[in-house]
N, C-alpha and C positions, 0 to 999 in steps of 0.2 A: 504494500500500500504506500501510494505517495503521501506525500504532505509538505503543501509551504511553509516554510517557514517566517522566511521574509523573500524581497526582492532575488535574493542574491543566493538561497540556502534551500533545500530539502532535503526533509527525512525520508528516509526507504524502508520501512519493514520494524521502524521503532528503535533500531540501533543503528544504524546506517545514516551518516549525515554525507552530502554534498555540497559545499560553497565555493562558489565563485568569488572566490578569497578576496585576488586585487586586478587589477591588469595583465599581470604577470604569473597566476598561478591559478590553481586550483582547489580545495582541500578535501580530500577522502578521508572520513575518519568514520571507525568499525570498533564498538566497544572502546576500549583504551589507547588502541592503535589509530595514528595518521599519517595518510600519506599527501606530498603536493607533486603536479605533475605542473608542469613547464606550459603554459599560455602564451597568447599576445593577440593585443585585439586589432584588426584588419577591415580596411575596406574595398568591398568592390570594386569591379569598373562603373557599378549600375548605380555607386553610392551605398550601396546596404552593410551593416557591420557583421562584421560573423569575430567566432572566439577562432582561432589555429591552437589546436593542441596539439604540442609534442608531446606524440606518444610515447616514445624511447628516454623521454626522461623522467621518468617512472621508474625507480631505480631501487627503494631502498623504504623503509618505512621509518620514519619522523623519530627523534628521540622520545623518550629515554628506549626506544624498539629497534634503533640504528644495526644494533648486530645480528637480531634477528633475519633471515633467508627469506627473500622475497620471492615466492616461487611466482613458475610463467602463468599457471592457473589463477594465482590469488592477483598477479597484475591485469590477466581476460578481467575476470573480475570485478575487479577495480574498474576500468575502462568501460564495462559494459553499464555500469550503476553511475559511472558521468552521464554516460550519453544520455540513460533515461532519464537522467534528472534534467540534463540540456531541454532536451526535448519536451519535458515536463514546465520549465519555464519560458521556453519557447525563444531560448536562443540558437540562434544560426549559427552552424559548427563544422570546419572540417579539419581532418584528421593527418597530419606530419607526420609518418613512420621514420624520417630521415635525420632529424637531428638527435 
């Protein structure tokens, strides 16, 4: 189940938050654990704003969880609970595998 939170944040499932932290980030955070993955906000040729998430910098889960092993599953994951949450607030999004 979704839920706004505000402008900028949803909950997923009741422990599951997603915010669109600042310009530049993202934040995932799952029980005690967060993670932020790499943004920047873009515009069109047509004028429209969309977020660009870099994917691949996704890399590691937020102190004090730093040394914990961020498997490839929990980062699917991770990425698939942004999008529906994008999508949930209805920003316009595409997705940088490359940096």
């Amino acid at each position: 189940m979704l839920e706004k939170i505000d402008e900028n944040s949803v909950s997923l499932d009741g422990n599951i938050v997603v915010n669109v932290h600042s310009l530049w980030s993202i934040k995932f955070s799952k029980g005690n654990h967060s993670a932020f993955i790499r943004t920047e906000w873009c515009t069109a040729a047509n004028g429209d704003s969309f977020v660009c998430i870099y994917v691949n910098t996704l890399e590691c889960w937020a102190p004090p969880h730093e040394r914990e092993i961020m498997t490839g599953p929990q980062k699917s994951e991770i990425i698939e609970k942004i999008l529906l949450a994008l999508d949930f607030l209805k920003f316009k999004y595409e997705l940088d595998r490359n940096k």
